[in-house]
C-alpha positions in Angstrom: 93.3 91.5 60.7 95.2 94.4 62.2 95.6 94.7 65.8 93.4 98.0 66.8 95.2 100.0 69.2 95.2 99.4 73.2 94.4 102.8 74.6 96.9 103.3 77.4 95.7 106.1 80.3 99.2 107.0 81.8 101.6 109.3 83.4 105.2 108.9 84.0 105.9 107.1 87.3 107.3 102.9 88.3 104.0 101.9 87.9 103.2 103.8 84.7 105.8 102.2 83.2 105.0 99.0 83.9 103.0 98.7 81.6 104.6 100.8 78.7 107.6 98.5 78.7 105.0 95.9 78.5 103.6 97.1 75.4 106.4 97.8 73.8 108.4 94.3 74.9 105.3 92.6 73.2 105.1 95.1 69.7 101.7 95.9 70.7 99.8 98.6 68.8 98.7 101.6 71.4 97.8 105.2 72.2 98.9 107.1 75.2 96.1 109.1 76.8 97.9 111.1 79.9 96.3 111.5 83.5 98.0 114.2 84.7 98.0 112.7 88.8 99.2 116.1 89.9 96.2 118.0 88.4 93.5 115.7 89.8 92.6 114.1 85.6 92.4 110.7 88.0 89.3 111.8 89.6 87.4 112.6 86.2 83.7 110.8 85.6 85.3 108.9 82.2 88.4 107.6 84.1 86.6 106.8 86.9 84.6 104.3 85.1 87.6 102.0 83.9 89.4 102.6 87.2 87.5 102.8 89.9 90.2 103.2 92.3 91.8 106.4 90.5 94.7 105.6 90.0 96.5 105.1 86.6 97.1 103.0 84.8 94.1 101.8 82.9 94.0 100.4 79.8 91.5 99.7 77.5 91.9 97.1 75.1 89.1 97.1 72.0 90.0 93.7 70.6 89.2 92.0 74.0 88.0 88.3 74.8 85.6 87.8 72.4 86.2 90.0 70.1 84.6 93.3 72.4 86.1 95.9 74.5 87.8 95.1 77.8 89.0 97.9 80.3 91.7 96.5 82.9 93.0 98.6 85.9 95.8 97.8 88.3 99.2 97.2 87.2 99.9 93.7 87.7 96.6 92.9 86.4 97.2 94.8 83.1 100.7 92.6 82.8 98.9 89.2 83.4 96.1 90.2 81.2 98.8 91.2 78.4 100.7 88.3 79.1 97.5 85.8 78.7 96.6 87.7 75.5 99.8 88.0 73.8 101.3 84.7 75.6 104.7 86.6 76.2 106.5 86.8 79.3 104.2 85.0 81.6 104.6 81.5 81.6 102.0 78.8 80.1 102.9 76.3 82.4 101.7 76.3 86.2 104.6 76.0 88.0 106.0 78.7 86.4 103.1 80.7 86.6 103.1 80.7 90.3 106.0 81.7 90.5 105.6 84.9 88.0 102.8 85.4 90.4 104.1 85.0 94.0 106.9 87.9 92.4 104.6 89.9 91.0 102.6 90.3 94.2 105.4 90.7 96.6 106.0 93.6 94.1 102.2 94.8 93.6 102.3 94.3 98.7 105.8 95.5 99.0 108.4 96.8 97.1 106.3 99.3 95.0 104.4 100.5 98.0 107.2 100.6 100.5 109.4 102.2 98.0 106.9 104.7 97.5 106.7 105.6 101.1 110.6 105.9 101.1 110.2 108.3 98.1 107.4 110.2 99.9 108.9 110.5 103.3 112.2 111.3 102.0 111.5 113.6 98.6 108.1 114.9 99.2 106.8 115.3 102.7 107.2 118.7 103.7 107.8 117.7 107.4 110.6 115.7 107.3 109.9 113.0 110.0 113.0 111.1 111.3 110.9 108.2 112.3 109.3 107.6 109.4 112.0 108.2 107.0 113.9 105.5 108.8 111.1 103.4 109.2 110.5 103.2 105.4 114.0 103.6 104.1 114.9 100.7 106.2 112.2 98.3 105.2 113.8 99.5 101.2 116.7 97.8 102.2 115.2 94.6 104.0 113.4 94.6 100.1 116.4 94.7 98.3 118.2 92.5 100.1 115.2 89.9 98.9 115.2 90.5 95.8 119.5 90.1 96.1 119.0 86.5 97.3 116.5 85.6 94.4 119.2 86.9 92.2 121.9 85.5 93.1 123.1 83.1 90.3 120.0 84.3 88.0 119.7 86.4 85.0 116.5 87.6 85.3 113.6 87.0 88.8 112.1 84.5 87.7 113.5 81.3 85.2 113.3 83.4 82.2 112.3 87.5 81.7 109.4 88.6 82.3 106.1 90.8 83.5 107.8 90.9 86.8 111.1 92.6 86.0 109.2 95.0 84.2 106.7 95.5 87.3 110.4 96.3 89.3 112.5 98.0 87.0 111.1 101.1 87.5 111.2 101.7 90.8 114.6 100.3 91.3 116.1 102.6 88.7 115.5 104.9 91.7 117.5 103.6 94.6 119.2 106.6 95.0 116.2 108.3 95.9 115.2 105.6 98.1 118.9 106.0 100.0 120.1 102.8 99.3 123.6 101.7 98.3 124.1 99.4 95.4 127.4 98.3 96.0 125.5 96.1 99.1 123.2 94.4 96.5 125.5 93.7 94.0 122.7 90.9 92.0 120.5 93.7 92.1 122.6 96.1 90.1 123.7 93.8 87.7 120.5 92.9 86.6 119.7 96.7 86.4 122.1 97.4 84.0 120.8 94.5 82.3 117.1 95.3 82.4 118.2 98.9 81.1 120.3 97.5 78.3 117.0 96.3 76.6 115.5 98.7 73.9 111.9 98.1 75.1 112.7 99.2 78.3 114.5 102.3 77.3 111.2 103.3 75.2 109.0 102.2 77.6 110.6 104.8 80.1 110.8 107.8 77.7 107.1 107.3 77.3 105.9 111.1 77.6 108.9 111.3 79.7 108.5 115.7 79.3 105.7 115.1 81.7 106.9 113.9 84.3 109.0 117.2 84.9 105.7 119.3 84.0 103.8 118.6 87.0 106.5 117.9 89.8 105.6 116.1 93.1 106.9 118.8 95.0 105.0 121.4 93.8 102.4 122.5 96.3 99.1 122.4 94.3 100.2 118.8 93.0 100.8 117.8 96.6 97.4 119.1 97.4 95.7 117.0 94.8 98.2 114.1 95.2 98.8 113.6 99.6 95.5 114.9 100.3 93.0 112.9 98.6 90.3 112.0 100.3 87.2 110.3 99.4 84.6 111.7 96.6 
């Protein structure tokens, strides 16, 4: 029987793609329903009740344990779930599992949030604070310089690819914006050019890649729905 679409609910951005590059890594059958972040489609009744927290992405998966329906929100639990129903790219075993994991939450604690503050604080704030532009664009390079170490004689994070390169990727394609110098991390950019070698990853970022200029962060209505959320 024919694999019945996943229904993706996605916009452009690192963590967005997360999961795209997932899908696509895997050959998995899905449709892209965008939540345009900047116009406030996170805060609608029907997205709220597959992700609570409104943020994207969601998923929703009709050929679920069981046989039923399964909505999953947050990123890195999207990728394990993916990787437990496909059995691709995160490992059976549990050594290797915990490993996968103990990567994939110092991404999900640290280097997609931090990063995101760099981007904020540096790109997006319209008071540009010294202090905290520091702050945040120092603790980038404290993250890379982890993530340096781990590669140092590796081809991928972990012993073989998987979910957690594709939780990084995307925000480390953006180390410009984050002010950081890739000629100190040199593991770090060779396994970018790797990562963005691999056809999966190259469609998983062109994923309605039109909309991410559509709607730009620094546009003040989007900043309004996007930096001044408060709760509803």
């Amino acid at each position: 029987m024919s694999q019945r679409p996943i229904e993706l609910h996605y916009w452009p951005t690192p963590n967005g793609w997360k999961i795209t590059i997932m899908l696509e890594e895997c050959g998995l059958p899905y449709t892209v329903i965008p939540v345009n972040i900047g116009k406030g489609d996170q805060f609608k009744p029907d997205f709220l009740k597959i992700a609570p927290n409104n943020r994207m992405p969601a998923i929703l998966d009709p050929d679920g344990p069981g046989g039923e329906p399964i909505s999953v929100f947050e990123s890195g639990a999207i990728l394990m779930y993916l990787g437990r129903k496909t059995g691709k790219f995160y490992p059976p075993d549990e050594r290797g599992r915990v490993a996968v994991e103990e990567w994939l939450m110092w991404q999900m604690a640290g280097f997609g949030p931090m990063l995101g503050q760099t981007h904020h604080f540096r790109i997006y704030a319209p008071e540009k604070i010294e202090y905290a532009i520091n702050r945040y664009t120092n603790e980038a390079n404290r993250l890379y310089g982890v993530l340096n170490r781990r590669l140092e004689g590796r081809e991928f994070i972990c012993d073989s690819y998987s979910i957690v390169d594709m939780a990084c990727i995307g925000w480390a394609k953006l180390w410009e914006r984050q002010g950081q110098d890739m000629a100190q991390f040199p593991n770090v950019k060779a396994w970018i050019e790797r990562m963005l070698a691999r056809p999966a990853v190259q469609k998983g970022l062109m994923v309605n890649k039109e909309d991410r200029a559509a709607t730009p962060p620094t546009d003040p209505a989007a900043q309004a729905v996007l930096f001044g959320q408060k709760a509803r």
